[in-house]
C-alpha positions in Angstrom: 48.3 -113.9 193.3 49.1 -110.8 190.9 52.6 -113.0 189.7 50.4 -116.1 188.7 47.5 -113.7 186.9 50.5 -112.3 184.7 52.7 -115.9 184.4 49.3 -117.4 182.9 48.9 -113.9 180.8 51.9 -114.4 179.5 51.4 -118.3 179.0 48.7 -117.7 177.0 50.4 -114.7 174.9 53.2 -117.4 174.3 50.8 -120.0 173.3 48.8 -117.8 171.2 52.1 -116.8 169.2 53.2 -120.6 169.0 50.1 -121.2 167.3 49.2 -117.6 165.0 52.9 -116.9 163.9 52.1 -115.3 161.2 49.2 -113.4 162.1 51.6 -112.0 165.3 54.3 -111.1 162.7 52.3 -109.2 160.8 51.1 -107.4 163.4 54.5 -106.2 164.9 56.0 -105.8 161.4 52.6 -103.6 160.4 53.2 -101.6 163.8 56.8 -101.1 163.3 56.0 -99.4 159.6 53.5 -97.3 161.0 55.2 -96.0 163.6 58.4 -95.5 160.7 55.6 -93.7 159.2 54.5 -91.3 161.4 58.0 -90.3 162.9 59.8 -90.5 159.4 57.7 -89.8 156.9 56.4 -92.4 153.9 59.2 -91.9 151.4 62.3 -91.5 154.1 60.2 -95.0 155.4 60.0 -96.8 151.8 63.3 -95.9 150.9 64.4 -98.0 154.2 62.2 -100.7 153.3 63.8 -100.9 149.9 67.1 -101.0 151.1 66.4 -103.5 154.1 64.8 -105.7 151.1 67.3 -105.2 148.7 69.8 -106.2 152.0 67.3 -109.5 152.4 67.7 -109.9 148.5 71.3 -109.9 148.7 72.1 -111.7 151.5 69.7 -114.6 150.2 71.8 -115.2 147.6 74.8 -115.4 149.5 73.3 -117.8 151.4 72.4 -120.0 148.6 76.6 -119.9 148.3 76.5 -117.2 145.3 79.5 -115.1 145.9 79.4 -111.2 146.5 81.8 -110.1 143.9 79.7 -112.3 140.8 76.7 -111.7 142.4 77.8 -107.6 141.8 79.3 -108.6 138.5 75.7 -110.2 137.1 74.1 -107.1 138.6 76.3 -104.8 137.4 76.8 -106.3 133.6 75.7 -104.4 130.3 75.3 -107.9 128.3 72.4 -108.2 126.8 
């Protein structure tokens, strides 16, 4: 009886994700900052968040088959 109260608990905590992705992402990622927040403090937590998006940044480019060294090269040029 108590294994098919939390099998349908969790059914429905599935389905409700299927269908609110967003909403549920938000969520976790808002908890996940907070918690940074209060054992880190805010500026050790935005400077992670600024590297972990920086990170995304980089790694986005890659994917879109931009190479690391001219994707430092364009970063890292003084043309104007």
């Amino acid at each position: 009886m108590i294994r098919e109260a939390i099998k349908d608990i969790i059914d429905k905590l599935l389905d409700y994700t299927k269908h609110n992705t967003g909403k549920f992402m938000g969520t976790v990622i808002g908890l996940i900052i907070a918690t940074m927040m209060l054992l880190l403090g805010f500026f050790k937590t935005i400077f992670i968040l600024l590297c972990a998006s920086l990170g995304y940044v980089i790694g986005s480019k890659i994917d879109e088959g931009e190479s690391l060294k001219s994707l430092f090269l364009k970063i890292l040029s003084l043309k104007d």
